[in-house]
N, C-alpha and C positions, 0 to 999 in steps of 0.2 A: 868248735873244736875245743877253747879254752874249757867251756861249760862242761862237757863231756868228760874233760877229764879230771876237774873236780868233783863233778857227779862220783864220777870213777873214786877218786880220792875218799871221800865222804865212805861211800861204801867198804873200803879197806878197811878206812878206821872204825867202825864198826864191827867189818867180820874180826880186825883185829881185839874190838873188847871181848867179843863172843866167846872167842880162843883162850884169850890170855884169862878170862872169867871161869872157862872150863880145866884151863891147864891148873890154876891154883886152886880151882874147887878139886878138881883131881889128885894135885898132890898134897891136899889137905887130908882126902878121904882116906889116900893111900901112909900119911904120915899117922892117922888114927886108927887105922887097920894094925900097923906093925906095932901099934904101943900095945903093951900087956892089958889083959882084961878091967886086972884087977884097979888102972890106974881110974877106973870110973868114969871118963870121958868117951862121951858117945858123940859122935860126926857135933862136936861145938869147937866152934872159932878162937882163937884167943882176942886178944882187945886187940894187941896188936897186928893180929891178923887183918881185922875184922880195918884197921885203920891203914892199911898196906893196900887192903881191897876196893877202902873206898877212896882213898889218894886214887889208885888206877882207873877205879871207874869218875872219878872227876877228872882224870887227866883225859880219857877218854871222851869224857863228854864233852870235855871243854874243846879238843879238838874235833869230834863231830860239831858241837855248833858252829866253830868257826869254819868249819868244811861247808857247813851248811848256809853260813854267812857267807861264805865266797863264792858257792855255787847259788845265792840266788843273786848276787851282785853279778856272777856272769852272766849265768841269765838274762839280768836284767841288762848285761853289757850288749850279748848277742843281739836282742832284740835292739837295743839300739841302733848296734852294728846291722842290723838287717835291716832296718829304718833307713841307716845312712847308707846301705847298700842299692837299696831301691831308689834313694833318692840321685845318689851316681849315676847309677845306671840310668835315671831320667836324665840326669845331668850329662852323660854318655850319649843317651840318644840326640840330644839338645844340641849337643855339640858337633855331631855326626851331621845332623840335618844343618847346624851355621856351615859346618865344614861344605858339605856340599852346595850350599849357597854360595861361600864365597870362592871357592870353586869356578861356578857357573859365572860367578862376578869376574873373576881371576882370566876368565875363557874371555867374557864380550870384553873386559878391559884391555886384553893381549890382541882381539881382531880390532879394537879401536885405535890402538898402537899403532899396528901394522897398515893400517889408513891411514892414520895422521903421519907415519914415516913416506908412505906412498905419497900424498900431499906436500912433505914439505919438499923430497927428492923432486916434484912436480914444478912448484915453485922454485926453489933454486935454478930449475931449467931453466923452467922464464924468467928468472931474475938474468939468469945469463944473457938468453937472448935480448929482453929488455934492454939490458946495459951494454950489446953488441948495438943493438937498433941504435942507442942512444949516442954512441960511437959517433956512430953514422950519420946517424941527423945532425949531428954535433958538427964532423967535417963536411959536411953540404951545408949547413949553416953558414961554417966560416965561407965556402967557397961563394954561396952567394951574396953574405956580405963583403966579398972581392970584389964579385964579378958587379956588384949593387956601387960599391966605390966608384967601379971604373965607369961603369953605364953614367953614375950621376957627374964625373968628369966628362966625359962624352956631351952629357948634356949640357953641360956648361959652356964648354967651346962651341955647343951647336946653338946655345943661344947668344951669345958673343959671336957668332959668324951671321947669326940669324940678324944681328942688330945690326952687323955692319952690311950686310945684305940689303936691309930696309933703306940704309942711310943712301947705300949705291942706287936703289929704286928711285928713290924721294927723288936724289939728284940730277939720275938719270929720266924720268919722268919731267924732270922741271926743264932739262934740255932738251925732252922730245918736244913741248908744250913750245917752250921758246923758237925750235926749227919749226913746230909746225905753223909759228906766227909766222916765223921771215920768211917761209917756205909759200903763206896763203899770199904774204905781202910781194913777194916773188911773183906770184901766178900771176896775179893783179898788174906788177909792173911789165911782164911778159905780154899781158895779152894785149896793155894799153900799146906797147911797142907793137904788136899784131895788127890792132887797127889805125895805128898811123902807117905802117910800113904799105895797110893795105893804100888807105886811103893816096898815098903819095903814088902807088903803082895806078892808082884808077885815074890818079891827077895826068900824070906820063903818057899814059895810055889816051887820054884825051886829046891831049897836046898832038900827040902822034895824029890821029886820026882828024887834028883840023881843028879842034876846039876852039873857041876864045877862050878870051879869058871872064867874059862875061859867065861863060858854061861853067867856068871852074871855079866860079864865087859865089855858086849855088852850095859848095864842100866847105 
C-alpha cells in the first residue's frame, strides 16, 4: 500500500513537471506573441527565463528521484514485509498446530487430574476407614491386654493353688502309704488273733468232747 502510493507520488510529480514545463512554455509563447514585431525576438527565452526553467526542472527532478528513491526503498520495504509476512503466517500456522497440541496436552492433563482427584477422594476413604479399623484394633488390643493381665493373674493363683495342691498330694499320699502300712500291720495282727481265737475254740471243743490233754499237746 506504502509502495503504491509513492509509485502514485512519483508520477504526480512528473505529470506536475509536464504541466508546469507547458504552462511556462505557454506563457512564454504567449508573452512573445503580444510583444510587437518590430522588437526582433522570435519564441527565445531570456537567461533568466531560461534559469527559472531549469531551477524547476531540477526541483522537479530532484523530487522525482527522491520519489523514485522512496518508491524503490518501498518496494524493497514491501517485499520485505511480504517475506516477513509469509514468514508470520508460517509462524501463525506453527503456532496454530503448538496451540492445538497443547490443547490436546491441556485435554489428557485435565482427564489425568480428574483421576488422580478420583484416587486421592479414594484413598482419603481408606485412609478413614484404615484409621476407624485402627481405632478398633487399638480398643481390642487394649481389651485383650486386660483380659491377658487378668488370665496371667488367674494363672498365677492357679499355680500357687496348683503348688499347694501338690504339697496336700505329697502329704496326703505319705498318710495313705503310712495307713496302708498300719492298716497291712492291722491285717496281719487281726488274722494272727483269728488263728489263736480259732485254735483255742478247737482246744474247747476237744475238751468238750473228752480229749486229753495228751490230744491237745499235739496244738
Amino acid at each position: 500500500m506504502c509502495g503504491r502510493k509513492l509509485l502514485h507520488g512519483g508520477r504526480h510529480f512528473l505529470l506536475a513537471f509536464v504541466l508546469a514545463l507547458c504552462a511556462f512554455c505557454s506563457a512564454s509563447v504567449s508573452a512573445q506573441e503580444s510583444m510587437p514585431e518590430s522588437s526582433g525576438a522570435v519564441y527565445q527565452l531570456s537567461e533568466s527565463e531560461k534559469q527559472q526553467l531549469l531551477a524547476i526542472l531540477q526541483t522537479l527532478a530532484d523530487k522525482y528521484k527522491a520519489a523514485m528513491m522512496s518508491l524503490s526503498e518501498s518496494q524493497a520495504m514491501l517485499t520485505a514485509l511480504k517475506n516477513q509476512a509469509q514468514i508470520t503466517e508460517q509462524q501463525y500456522q506453527d503456532s496454530q498446530a503448538n496451540l492445538t497440541s497443547l490443547q490436546t496436552a491441556w485435554e489428557g492433563l485435565k482427564k489425568e487430574l480428574e483421576t488422580s482427584r478420583q484416587q486421592v477422594a479414594e484413598l482419603q476413604s481408606d485412609k478413614t476407614t484404615l484409621t476407624n479399623d485402627l481405632a478398633s484394633l487399638r480398643a481390642s488390643l487394649q481389651d485383650l491386654q486386660a483380659k491377658f493381665q487378668v488370665s496371667e493373674l488367674a494363672l498365677t493363683t492357679l499355680q500357687a493353688d496348683y503348688q499347694q495342691l501338690q504339697e496336700v498330694y505329697k502329704a496326703q499320699t505319705e498318710s495313705y502309704n503310712q495307713l496302708k502300712t498300719s492298716f497291712s500291720d492291722y491285717q496281719k495282727s487281726v488274722q494272727a488273733q483269728k488263728s489263736k481265737s480259732l485254735i483255742l475254740e478247737i482246744i474247747l471243743a476237744l475238751v468238750a468232747a473228752g480229749w486229753g490233754l495228751d490230744a491237745i499237746g499235739v496244738f
